[in-house]
N, C-alpha and C positions, 0 to 999 in steps of 0.2 A: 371542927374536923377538917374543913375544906381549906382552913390556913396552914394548920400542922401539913396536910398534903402538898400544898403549895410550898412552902415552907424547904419541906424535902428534897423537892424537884429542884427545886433554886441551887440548892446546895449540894444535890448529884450534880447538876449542871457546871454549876462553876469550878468542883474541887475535884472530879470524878469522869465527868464524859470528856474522851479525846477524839482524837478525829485524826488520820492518817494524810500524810501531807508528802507527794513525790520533792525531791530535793539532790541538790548534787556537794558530792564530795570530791573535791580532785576532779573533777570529770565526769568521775560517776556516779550515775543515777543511785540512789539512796531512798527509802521511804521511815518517813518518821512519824512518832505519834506525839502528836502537841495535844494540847488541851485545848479546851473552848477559850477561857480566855485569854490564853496565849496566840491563838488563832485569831481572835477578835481584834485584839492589838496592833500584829503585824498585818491585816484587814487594812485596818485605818488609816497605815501609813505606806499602801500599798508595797508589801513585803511579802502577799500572798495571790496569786493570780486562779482563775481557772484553764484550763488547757482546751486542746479542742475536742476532748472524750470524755470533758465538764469533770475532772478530776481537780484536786487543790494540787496547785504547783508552788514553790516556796519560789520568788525571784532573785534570791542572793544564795551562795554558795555558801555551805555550813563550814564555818571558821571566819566568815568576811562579816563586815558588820553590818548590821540590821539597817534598814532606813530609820530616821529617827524624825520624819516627820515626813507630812505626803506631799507627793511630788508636783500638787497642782497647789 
């Protein structure tokens, strides 16, 4: 019973829970809903910061291209 549950959660998680992410368009401020692991992603190759009101901030403007690998 405890793997069917885990099981679940696994798969809410990865296909299903998103997470709102402030971002900019042209200038202006925009909010988006990414997924977890679209969030995880651009995480890794720092493509996603927190702000100073610990909100997720995107660090590239929506239409520019993603980082594609981290900057250290």
């Amino acid at each position: 019973m405890l793997i069917l549950l885990g099981g679940f959660l696994f798969f809410y998680g990865v296909f299903f829970h998103s997470t709102t992410v402030s971002a900019r368009q042209n200038g202006e401020p925009v909010v988006l809903a990414k997924s977890e692991s679209a969030l995880m992603k651009d995480a890794s190759v720092s493509g996603v910061k927190r702000d100073e009101t610990g909100k997720i901030k995107q660090t590239y403007e929506i239409g520019e291209k993603a980082p594609e690998a981290c900057s250290t």
